[in-house]
Residue, then its C-alpha position, 0 to 999 in steps of 0.5 A: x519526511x512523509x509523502x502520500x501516495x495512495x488510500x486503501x479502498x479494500x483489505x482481504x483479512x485472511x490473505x492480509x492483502x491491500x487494494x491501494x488506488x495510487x496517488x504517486x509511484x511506488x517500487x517494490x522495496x520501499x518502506x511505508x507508513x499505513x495510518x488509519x485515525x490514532x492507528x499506524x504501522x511501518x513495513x516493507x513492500x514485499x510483493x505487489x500485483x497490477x491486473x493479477x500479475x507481480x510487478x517490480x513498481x507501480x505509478x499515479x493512477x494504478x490500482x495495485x494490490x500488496x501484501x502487508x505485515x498487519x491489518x490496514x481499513x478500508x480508507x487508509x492512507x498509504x505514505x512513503x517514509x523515506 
């Protein structure tokens, strides 16, 4: 089972580092699914900052930056898998 909670809207290629606008909660820990067209890869949130400061969870409406294990776009959309 898939949930969306949030798209990325911008993606820093040499620190591999995601802005994502959330649509539901996120906690660091838990497993997601990044899908971008045909293109899709699972991994773990390892670390994620609100406001530049390391935070443990994230709600609906935050715009948080997390560090991911491959490349995601622009316009990709951020799923919860369970």
């Amino acid at each position: 089972m898939e949930k969306e909670i949030g798209k990325v809207t911008h993606w820093y290629d040499k620190i591999r580092v995601a802005v994502v606008r959330l649509s539901g909660d996120l906690k660091v820990g838990e497993q997601v699914k990044v899908k971008h067209g045909d293109a899709e890869f699972t991994t773990a949130i390892e670390s994620m900052q609100l406001d530049h400061k390391d935070v443990s969870s994230a709600k609906e409406g935050d715009e948080i930056a997390v560090k991911l294990s491959q490349k995601a776009k622009e316009g990709s959309v951020i799923f919860l898998t369970e």
